[in-house]
PAKOL-369490 format. One line per 3 residues: number of its first residue (from 1); their letters; for each residue x negated, y negated, z negated of C-alpha. Coordinates in steps of 0.1 Angstrom, whole numbers. Layout:
PAKOL-369490
NUM = a = X,Y,Z  ...
END
This chain:
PAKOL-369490
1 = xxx = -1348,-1078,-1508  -1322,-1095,-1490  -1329,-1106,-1453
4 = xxx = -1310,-1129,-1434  -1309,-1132,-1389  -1300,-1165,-1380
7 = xxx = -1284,-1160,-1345  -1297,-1194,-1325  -1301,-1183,-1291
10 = xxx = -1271,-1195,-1273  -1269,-1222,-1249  -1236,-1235,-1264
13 = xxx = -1215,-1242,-1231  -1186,-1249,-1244  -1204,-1272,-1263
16 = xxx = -1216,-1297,-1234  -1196,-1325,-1222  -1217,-1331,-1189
19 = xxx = -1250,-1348,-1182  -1281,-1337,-1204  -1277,-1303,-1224
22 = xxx = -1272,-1312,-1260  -1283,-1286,-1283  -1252,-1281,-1304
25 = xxx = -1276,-1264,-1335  -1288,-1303,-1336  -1254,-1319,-1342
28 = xxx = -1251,-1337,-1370  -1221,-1329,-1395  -1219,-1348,-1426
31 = xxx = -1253,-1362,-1418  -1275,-1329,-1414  -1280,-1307,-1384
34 = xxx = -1255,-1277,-1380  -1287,-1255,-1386  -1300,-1272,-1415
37 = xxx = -1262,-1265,-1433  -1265,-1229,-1420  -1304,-1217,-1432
40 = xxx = -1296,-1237,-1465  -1267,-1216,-1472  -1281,-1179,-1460
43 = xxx = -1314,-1192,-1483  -1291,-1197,-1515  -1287,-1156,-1511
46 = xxx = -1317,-1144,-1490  -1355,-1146,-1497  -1362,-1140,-1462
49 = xxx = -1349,-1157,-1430  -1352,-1144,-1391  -1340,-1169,-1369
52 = xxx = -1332,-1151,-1336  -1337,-1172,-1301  -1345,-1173,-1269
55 = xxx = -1373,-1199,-1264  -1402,-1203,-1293  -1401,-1240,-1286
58 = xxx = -1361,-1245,-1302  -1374,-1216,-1330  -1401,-1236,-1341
61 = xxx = -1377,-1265,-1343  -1357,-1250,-1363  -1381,-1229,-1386
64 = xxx = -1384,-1268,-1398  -1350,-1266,-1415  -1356,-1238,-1439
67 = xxx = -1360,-1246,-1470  -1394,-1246,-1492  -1403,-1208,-1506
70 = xxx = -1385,-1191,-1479  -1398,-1166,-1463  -1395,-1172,-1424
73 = xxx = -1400,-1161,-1387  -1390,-1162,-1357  -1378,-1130,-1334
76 = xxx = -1373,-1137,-1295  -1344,-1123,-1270  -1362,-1097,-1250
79 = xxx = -1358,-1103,-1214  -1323,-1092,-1200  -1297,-1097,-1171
82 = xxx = -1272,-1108,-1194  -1263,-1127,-1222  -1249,-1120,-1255
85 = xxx = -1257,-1124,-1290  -1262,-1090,-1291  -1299,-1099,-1277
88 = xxx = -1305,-1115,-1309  -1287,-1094,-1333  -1306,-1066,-1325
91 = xxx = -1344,-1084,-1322  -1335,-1103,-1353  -1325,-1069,-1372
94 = xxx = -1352,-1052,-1357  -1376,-1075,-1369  -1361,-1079,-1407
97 = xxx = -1377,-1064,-1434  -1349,-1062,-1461  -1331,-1037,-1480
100 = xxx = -1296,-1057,-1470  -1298,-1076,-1438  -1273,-1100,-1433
103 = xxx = -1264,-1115,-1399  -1252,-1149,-1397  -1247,-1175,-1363
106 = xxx = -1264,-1201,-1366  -1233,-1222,-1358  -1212,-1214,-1385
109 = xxx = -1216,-1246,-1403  -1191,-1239,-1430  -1206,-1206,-1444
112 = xxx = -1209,-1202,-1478  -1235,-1184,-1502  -1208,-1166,-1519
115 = xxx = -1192,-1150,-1488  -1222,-1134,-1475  -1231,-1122,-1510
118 = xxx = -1195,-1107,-1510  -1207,-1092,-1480  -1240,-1080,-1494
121 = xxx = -1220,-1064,-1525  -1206,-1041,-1503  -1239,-1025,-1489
124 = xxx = -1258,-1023,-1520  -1273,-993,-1530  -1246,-965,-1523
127 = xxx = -1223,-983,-1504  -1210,-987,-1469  -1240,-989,-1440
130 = xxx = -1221,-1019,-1426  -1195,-1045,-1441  -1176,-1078,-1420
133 = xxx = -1147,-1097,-1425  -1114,-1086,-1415  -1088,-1112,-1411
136 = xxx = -1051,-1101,-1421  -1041,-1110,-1389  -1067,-1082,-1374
139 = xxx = -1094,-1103,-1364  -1129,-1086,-1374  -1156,-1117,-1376
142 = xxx = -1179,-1092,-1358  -1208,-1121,-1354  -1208,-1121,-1399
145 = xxx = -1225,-1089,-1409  -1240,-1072,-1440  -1261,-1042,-1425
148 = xxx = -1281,-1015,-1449  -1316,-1019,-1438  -1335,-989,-1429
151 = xxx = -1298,-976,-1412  -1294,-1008,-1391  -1332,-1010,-1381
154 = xxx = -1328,-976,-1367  -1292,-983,-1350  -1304,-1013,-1337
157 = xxx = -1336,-999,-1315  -1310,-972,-1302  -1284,-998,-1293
160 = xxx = -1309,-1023,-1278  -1323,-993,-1256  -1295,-982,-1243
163 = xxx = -1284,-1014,-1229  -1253,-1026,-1255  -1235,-1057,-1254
166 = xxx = -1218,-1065,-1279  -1227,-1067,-1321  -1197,-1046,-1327
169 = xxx = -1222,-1013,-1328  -1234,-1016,-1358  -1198,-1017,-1377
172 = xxx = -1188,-993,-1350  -1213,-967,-1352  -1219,-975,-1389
175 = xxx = -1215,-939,-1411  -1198,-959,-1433  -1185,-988,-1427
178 = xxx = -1164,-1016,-1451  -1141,-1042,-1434  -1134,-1069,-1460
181 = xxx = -1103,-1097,-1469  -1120,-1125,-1450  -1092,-1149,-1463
184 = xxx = -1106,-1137,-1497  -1144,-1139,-1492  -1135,-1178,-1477
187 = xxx = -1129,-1186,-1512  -1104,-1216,-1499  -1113,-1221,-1471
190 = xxx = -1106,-1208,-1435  -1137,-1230,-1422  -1161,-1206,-1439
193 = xxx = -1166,-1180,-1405  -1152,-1208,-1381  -1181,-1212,-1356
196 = xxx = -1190,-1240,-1339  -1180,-1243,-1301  -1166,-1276,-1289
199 = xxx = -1175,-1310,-1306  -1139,-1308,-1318  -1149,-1282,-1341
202 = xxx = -1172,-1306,-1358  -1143,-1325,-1370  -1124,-1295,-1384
205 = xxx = -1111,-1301,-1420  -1101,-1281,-1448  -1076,-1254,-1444
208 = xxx = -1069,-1231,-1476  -1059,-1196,-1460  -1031,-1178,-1470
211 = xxx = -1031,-1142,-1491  -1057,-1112,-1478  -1048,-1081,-1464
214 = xxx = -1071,-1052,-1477  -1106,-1037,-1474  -1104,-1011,-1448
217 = xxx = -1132,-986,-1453  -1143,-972,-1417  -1159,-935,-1413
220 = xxx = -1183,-936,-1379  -1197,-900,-1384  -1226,-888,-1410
223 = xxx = -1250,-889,-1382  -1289,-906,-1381  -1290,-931,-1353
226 = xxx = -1329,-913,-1347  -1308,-882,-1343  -1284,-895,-1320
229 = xxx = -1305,-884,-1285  -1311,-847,-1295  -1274,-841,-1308
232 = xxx = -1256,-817,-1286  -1229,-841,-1265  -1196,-819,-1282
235 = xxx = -1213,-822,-1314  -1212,-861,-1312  -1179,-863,-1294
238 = xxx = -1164,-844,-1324  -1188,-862,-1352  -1194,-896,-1341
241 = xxx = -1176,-903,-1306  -1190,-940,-1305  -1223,-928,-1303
244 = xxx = -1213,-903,-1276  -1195,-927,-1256  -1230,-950,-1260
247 = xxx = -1251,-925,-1243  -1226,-922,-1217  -1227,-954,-1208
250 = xxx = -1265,-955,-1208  -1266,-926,-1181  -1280,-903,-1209
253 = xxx = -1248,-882,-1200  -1245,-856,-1171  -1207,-871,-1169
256 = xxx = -1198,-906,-1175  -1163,-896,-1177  -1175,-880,-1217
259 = xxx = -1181,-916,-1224  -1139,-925,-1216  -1132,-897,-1237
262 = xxx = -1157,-907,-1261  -1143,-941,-1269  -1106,-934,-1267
265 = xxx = -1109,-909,-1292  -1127,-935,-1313  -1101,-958,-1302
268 = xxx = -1072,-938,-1315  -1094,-933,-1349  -1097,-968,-1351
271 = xxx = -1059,-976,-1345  -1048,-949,-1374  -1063,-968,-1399
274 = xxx = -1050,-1005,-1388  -1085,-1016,-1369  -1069,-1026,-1341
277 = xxx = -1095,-1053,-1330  -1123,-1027,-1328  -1099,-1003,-1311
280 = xxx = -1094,-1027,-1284  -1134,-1030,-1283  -1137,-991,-1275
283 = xxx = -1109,-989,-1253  -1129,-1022,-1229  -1160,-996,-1233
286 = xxx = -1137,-966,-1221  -1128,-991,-1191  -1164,-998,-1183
289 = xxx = -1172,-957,-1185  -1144,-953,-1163  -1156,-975,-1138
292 = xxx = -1190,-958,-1141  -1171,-922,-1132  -1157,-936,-1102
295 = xxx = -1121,-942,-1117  -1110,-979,-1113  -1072,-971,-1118
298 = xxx = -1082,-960,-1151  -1106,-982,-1160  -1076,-1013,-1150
301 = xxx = -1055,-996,-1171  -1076,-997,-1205  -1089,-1028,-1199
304 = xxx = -1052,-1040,-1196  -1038,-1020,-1228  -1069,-1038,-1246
307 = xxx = -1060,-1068,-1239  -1028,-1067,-1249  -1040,-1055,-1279
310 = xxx = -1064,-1085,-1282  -1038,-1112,-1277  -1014,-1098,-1301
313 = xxx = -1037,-1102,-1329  -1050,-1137,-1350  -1069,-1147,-1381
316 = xxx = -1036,-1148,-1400  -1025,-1181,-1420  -1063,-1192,-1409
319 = xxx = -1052,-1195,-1373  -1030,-1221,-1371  -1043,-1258,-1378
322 = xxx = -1082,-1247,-1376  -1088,-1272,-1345  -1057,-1299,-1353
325 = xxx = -1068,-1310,-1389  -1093,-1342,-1388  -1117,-1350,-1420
328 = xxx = -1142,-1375,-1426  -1171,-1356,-1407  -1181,-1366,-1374
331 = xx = -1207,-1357,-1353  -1232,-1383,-1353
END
């Protein structure tokens, strides 16, 4: 069984214009609510749908939109000082029952079926733990995810209680993880894992992406997430150093200065085989461990050779014109 999470728990601040909050899940494009477009398409592929927010009231609006003969629930942020849609990725995953879960925002209003079952394909039985779209411009779509159930399920209760941030962990700490063409999942179109943040974005038209790079297959370390806490620390530093540098950051480490060496040696795995955008994710997670040892002139200086990673990468002949080309849909 296939399972979708919805991710609907944002507040969509980019999205507001001043005045009353507008939920931007409600805007109409081509005369249906952004969520209606989204459930209909993750429904065309999955039997059962998990919409993640933060407030039962805008769940229950929204349960509204899936369609007839869908399974569907809802699964609520836990309580936290900060916000990220890693809140819902992980209640949403946690509370999936599939075989495949597939993770979706619930503000990608261009998604189609086909791309997330191109996604699925890839963690079917005996393949990758993980799978997302890689742009050939480096981009990683890290909010569009295929997860292997039982694996995910398990990753997701360790990441969740160790306090992580960021969606990334589950490609990241993934045994095996597959990073595919997004231009060629998009099947024509560059809209397909555009999300929705300003009401410009509504207006977006059709723009056919150019060639694909390749799938990248990634290699996190053959380790249970279950069996992460009673792994020896050199063990997981040589194994799987993004589960090392996870307990670091968690204070599950004597030294939080493991958890820079931790992620820089992931980083520099990641960089060898041409996943610079996730490199430049470990290296801001070797900055915050710094900063956790006491070392702010190291943590300054991987947080700066991130970003320059970061900035020096794009969605390829998808990133240019996304926001400048006009169509007949308008919000409503």
């Amino acid at each position: 069984m296939i399972s979708a999470v919805v991710l609907a728990g944002g507040r969509g601040r980019r999205f507001q214009s001043g005045g009353d909050w507008v939920d931007k899940l409600a805007a109409e494009l081509g005369g249906r609510p952004v969520i209606s477009r989204v459930l209909s398409a993750v429904s065309e592929v999955a039997s059962e749908v998990v919409v993640a927010v933060d407030s039962p009231e805008r769940g229950r609006r929204y349960l509204e939109f899936v369609p007839a003969g869908v399974d569907s629930r809802l699964a609520l942020d836990p309580p936290s000082p900060y916000r990220s849609p890693a809140l819902g990725v992980f209640s949403g995953v946690s509370s999936a029952r599939g075989d495949v879960i597939l993770v979706v925002p619930g503000d990608a209003a261009f998604v189609r079926p086909a791309a997330l079952e191109g996604l699925a394909r890839a963690v079917s039985p005996g393949g990758s733990e993980a799978s997302a779209p890689m742009w050939s411009g480096g981009i990683v779509e890290t909010l569009f995810m295929a997860l292997d159930g039982d694996w995910a399920r398990e990753a997701a209760a360790l990441l969740a209680d160790g306090g992580w941030r960021r969606p990334d962990g589950l490609i990241r700490g993934a045994p095996r993880a597959s990073l595919l063409p997004a231009e060629d999942l998009s099947g024509g179109d560059c809209r397909t894992f555009m999300t929705v943040n300003t009401r410009e974005d509504l207006e977006s038209g059709l723009l056919r992406p150019g060639p694909g790079g390749r799938e990248i297959r990634l290699s996190g370390g053959d380790v249970r997430p279950s069996d992460v806490p009673s792994t020896g620390l050199a063990d997981l530093l040589r194994a799987a150093p993004f589960w090392a540098g996870v307990l670091a950051l968690a204070g599950r480490s004597p030294d939080a200065a493991v958890g820079v060496e931790a992620f820089r040696l992931e980083a520099s795995k990641l960089s060898a085989v041409g996943v610079d955008f996730l490199a430049a994710h470990a290296l801001k997670d070797a900055a915050r461990a710094a900063r956790m040892a006491g070392m702010p002139g190291a943590a300054e200086d991987l947080r700066s050779e991130a970003e320059a990673i970061l900035n020096s990468l794009d969605r390829g002949s998808c990133e240019v014109g996304l926001r400048r080309f006009s169509s007949e849909m308008r919000i409503s």
